[in-house]
C-alpha positions in Angstrom: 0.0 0.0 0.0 1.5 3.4 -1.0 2.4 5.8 1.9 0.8 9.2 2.0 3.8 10.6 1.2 3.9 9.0 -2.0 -0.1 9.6 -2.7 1.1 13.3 -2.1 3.9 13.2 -4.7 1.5 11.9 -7.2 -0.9 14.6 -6.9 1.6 16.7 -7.4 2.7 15.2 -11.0 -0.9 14.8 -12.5 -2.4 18.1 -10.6 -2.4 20.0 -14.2 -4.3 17.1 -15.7 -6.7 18.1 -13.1 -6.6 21.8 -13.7 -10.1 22.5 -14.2 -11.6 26.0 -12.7 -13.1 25.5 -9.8 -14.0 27.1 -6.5 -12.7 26.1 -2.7 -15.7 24.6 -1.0 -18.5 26.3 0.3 -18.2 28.5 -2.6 -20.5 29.0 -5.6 -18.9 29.4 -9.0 -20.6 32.0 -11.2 -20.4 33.6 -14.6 -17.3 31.3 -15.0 -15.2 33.5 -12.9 -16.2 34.2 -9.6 -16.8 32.4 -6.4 -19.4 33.6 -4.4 -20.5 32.7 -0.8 -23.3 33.9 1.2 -22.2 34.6 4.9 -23.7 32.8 7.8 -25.6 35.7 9.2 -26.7 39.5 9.3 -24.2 42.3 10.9 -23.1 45.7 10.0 -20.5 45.8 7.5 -17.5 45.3 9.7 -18.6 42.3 11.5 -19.6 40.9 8.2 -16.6 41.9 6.3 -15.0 40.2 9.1 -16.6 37.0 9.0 -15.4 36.9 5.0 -11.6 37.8 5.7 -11.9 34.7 8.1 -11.7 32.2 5.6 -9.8 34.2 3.4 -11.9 35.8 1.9 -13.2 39.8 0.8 -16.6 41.2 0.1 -17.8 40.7 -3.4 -16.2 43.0 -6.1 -19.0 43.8 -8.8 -16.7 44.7 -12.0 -19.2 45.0 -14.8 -23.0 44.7 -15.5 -22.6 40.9 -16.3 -20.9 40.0 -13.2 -23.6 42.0 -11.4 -26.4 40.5 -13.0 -25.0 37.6 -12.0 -24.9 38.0 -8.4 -28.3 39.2 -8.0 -29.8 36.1 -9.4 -27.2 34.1 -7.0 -28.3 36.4 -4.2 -32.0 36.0 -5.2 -31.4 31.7 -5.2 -30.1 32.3 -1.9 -32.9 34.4 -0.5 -30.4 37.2 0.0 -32.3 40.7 -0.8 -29.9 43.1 0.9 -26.1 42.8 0.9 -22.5 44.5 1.7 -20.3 44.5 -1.1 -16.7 44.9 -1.8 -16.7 48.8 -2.3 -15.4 51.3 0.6 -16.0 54.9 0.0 -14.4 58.0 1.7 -15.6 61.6 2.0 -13.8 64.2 2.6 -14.0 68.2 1.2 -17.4 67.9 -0.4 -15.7 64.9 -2.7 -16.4 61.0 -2.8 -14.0 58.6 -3.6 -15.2 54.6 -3.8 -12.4 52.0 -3.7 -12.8 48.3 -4.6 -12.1 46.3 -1.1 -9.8 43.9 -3.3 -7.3 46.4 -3.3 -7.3 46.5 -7.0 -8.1 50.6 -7.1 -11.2 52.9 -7.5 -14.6 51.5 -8.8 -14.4 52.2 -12.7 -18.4 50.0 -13.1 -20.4 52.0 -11.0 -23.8 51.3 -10.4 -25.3 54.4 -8.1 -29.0 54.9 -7.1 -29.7 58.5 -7.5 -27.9 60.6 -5.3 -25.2 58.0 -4.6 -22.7 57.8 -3.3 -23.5 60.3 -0.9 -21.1 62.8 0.4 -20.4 63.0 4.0 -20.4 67.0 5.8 -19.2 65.4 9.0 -15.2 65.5 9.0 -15.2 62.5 11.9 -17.3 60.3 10.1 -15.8 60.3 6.3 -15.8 56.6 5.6 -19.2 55.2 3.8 -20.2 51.1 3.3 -22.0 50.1 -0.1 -24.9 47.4 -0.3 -26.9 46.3 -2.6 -30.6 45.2 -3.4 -31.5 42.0 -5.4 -34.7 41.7 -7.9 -36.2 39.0 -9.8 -36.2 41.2 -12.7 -33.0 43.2 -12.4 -30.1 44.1 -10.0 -31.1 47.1 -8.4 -29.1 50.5 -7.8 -26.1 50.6 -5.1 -26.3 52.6 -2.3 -23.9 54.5 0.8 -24.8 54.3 4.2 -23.2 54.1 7.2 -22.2 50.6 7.8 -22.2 50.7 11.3 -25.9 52.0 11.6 -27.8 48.9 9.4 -27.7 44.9 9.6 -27.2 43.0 6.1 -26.2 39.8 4.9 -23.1 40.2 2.7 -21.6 37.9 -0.1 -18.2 37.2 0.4 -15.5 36.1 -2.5 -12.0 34.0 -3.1 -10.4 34.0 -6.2 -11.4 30.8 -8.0 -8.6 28.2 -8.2 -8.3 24.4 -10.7 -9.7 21.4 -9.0 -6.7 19.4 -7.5 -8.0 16.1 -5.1 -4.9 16.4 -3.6 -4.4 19.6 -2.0 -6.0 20.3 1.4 -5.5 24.0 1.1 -5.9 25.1 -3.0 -6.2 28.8 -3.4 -5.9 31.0 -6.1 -4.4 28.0 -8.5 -1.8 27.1 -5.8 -1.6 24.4 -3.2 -0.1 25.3 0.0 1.2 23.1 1.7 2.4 23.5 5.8 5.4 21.9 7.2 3.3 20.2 10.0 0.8 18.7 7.9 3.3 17.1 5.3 3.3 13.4 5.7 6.6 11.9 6.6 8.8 14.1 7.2 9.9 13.9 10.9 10.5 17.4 11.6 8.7 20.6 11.3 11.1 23.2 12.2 14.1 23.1 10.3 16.3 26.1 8.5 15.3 27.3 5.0 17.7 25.5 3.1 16.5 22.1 4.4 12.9 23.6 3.9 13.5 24.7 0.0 14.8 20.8 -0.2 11.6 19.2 0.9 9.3 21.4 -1.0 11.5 20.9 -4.1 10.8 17.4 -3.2 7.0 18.2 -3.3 7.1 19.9 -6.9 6.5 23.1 -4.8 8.7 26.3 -3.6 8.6 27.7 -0.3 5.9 30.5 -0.4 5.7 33.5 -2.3 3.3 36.5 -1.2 2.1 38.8 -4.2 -1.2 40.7 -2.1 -2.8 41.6 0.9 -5.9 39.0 0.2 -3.0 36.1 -0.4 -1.3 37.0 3.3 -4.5 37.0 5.1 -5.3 33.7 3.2 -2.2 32.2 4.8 -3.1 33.4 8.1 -6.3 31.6 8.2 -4.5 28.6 7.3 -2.6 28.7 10.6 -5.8 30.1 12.7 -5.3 27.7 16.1 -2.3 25.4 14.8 -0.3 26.3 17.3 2.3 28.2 15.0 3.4 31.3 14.7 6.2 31.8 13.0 6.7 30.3 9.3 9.8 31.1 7.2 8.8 32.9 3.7 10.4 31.7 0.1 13.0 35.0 0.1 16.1 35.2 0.4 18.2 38.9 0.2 20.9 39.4 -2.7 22.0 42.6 -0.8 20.8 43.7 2.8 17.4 44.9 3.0 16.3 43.5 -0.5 14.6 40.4 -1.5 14.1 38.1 -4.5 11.5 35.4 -4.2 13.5 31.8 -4.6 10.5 30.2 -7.0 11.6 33.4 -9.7 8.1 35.3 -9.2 8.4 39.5 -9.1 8.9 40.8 -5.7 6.1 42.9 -6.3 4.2 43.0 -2.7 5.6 43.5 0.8 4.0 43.5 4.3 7.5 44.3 6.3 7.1 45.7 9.8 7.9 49.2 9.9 9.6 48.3 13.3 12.1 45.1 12.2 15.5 46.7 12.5 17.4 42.9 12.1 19.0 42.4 8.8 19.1 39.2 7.8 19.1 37.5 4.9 15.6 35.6 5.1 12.7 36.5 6.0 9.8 35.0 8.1 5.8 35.9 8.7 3.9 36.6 12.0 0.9 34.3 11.3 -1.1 36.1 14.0 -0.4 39.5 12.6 1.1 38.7 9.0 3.6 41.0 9.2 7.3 40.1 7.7 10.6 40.4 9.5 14.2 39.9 8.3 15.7 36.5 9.9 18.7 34.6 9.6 18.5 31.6 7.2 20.0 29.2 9.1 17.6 29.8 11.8 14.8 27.0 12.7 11.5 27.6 11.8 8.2 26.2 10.3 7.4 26.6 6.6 4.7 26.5 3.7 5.4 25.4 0.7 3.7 26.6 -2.7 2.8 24.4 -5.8 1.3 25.6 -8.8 -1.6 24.0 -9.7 -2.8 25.5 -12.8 -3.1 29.1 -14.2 -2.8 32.1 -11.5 -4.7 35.6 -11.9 -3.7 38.5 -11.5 -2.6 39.9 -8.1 -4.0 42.7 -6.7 -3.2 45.9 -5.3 -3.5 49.5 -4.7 -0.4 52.1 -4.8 -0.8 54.3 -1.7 -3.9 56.5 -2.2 -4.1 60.3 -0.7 -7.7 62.1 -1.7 -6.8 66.2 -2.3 -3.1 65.9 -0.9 -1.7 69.6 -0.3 0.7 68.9 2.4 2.5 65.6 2.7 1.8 65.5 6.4 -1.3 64.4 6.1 -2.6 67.2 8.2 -6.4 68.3 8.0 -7.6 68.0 4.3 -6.5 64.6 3.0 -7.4 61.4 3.9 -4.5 58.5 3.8 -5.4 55.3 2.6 -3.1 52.3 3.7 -0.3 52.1 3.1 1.0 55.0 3.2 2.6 57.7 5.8 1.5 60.8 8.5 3.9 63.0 9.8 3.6 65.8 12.1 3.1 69.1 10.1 6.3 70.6 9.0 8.0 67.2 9.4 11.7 67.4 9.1 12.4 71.1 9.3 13.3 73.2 12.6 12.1 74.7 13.9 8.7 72.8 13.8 5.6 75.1 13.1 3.1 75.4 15.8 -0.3 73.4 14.4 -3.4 72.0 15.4 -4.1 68.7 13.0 -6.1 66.2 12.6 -5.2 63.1 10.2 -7.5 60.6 8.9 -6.4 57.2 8.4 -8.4 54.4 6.1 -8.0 51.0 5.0 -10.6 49.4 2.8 -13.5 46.4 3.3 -12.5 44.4 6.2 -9.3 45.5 6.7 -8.6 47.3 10.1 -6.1 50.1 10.0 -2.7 49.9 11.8 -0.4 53.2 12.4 3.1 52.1 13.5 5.3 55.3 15.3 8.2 54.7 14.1 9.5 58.3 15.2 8.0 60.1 18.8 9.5 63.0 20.5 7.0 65.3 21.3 5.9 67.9 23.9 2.0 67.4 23.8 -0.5 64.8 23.8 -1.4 63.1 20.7 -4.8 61.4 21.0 -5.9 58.7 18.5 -9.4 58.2 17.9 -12.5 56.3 16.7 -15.2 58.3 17.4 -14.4 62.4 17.8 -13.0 63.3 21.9 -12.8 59.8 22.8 -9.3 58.8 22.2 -9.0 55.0 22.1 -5.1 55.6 23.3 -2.7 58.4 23.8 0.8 58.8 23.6 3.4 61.4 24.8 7.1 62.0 25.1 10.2 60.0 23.0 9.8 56.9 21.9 11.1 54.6 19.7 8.3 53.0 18.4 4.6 52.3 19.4 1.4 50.7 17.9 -2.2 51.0 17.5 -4.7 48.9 15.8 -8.1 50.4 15.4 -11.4 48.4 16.2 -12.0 48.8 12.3 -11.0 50.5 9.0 -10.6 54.2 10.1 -9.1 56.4 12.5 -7.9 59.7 13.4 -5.4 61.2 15.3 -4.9 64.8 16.5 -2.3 66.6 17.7 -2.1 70.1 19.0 2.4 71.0 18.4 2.7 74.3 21.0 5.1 72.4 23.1 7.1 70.3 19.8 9.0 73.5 18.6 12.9 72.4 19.1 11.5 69.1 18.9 11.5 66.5 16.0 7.6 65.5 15.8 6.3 62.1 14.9 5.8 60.0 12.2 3.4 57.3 11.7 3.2 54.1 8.8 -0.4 53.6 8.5 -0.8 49.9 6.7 -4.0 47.6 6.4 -4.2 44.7 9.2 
């Protein structure tokens, strides 16, 4: 009787005879390209935005009138008549701006009810949700709304993938593969030239990262495993810069703004996702990657500011993640005297993270969710200090009288 190692190896040399498009379970192919899954209950948009990022997945992106034909009559099927989508909108200056929650940039199909999207007067509350209503005749207009005041179902989406028997965790036309669920091999830990041997052994590479869906994906892999540290499939060919070993572009990053270790590897937080610099020859888990068939396109967004006039940050912009805030007059010295207040933003389900990477300051800086109630404050010198808001914006203000002959603040602002 063949081991499971060997049953493993096999799948891995007729996986592209197997390559047909397909969708992870649970999830409803539609229109050939999409795959579609109703969640589980009714919430305001973060809590179900949420509940899709757990299982790696995003709220739907709508794309063109076919695709959104499409999901009315799935949402109709599924007795689903009003639902959070995939599209985060921000006010701000009597503009607004809607973004596609797959990271993939601004909504080019739109599909508005009248007066939509609306345009938010309140300077505290500039971030608006988008549902939309399902008909058995057509798919009815989108609308804005504040997502925190209304209780929807929402339809949640992962890239489809090619149907592969074999792999326990096939995403996005890859099977990953964890060191600890590999069959036969006696060790789980081991340095990341010993790792790169036994996924070559397995037809695979050790992982590759090209988004922000694909990270959070590979958290949710290792959700209550017990591990929390995996070593990544990059290695440095001069300090600071990395090539991935399986050839792929380099073309996405999610490295701490506070890793000061240069090494020449690099390894991922599975409970936050963020990337560190680490020796190679250190001992750590792994996850390798095999092709199974075709992969699309990754997804991203450059750094996004909405009417940018001072590259602060300060007052009149919103800063979508990633990106950067700095105290106003950042770098110069004296420092003017100020009062500002920053908006931050991530999209969909994303929560946004600022990281201090810079702190020497004379007065109070207050970050906050809702306007005078500061979640946390911070004061003083410091080298570095976090805060993760409750969901995907936040503000912070800071009044600079007492930061004259001092050197300010600055802040990464990244999507968590």
């Amino acid at each position: 009787m063949p081991s499971l190692f060997t049953l493993l190896l096999i799948g891995c040399c007729f996986a592209s005879s197997l390559a047909e498009v397909t969708c992870p379970d649970g999830f409803t192919l539609i229109n050939g390209r999409k795959c579609v899954q109703i969640s589980y209950g009714t919430g305001p948009h973060a809590d179900i935005a949420k509940e899709c990022k757990s299982v790696g997945a995003r709220l739907v992106t709508i794309k063109n009138q076919e695709d959104n034909d499409a999901i009315n009559d799935f949402a109709i099927k599924s007795s689903c008549f009003s639902y959070w989508i995939g599209v985060s909108c921000l006010s701000i200056n009597g503009n607004t701006t809607c973004y596609n929650d797959d990271y993939s940039g601004p909504v080019t199909y739109k599909n508005w009810a009248p007066r939509h999207p609306r345009i938010s007067t309140d300077k505290y509350k500039f971030s608006l949700s988008v549902y939309a209503e399902s008909s058995w005749n057509f798919a009815l207009p989108w609308k804005t709304v504040d997502g925190s005041s209304i209780a929807y179902q929402g339809i949640c989406e992962v890239p489809t993938t090619f149907a592969d028997p074999s792999c326990k965790y096939n995403y996005n036309g890859y099977c990953y593969i964890p060191s600890h669920e590999i069959p036969g091999v006696t060790t789980n830990s081991t340095t990341y030239p010993k790792a790169q041997a036994i996924c070559r052994s397995l037809n695979a590479n050790i992982v590759s990262i090209h988004s922000k869906l694909e990270n959070d994906y590979i958290k949710s892999i290792y959700k209550d495993s017990g591990v929390y540290q995996i070593t990544l499939g990059a290695q440095a060919f001069q300090p600071h810069v990395f090539n991935w070993v399986d050839g792929s572009s380099f073309d996405f990053s999610y490295r701490s703004p506070f890793d000061n270790f240069t090494g020449n590897c690099l390894q991922m937080d599975t409970l936050d996702g963020l990337w560190t610099e680490v020796n190679c020859q250190v001992f750590n888990n792994f996850l390798c990657q095999r092709k199974i068939g075709g992969r699309s396109e990754n997804l991203r967004i450059v750094p996004s500011h909405i009417d940018l006039s001072d590259s602060s940050g300060c007052d009149n912009t919103i800063v979508l993640a990633p990106g950067t805030i700095t105290s106003f007059g950042y770098g110069t010295s004296p420092l003017p005297v100020a009062n500002c207040l920053w908006r931050v933003a991530a999209l969909g389900s994303d929560q946004v993270a600022i990281y201090f990477t810079e702190m020497e300051i004379g007065n109070w800086l207050y970050v906050e969710t809702q306007p005078g109630k500061p979640d946390r404050k911070f004061n003083g010198s410091m080298d570095e200090a976090r805060y993760v808001a409750p969901g995907n914006t936040a503000m912070i203000v800071h009044y600079s009288d007492r930061d004259t002959n001092l050197k300010g603040f600055k802040g990464v602002v990244m999507a968590y």
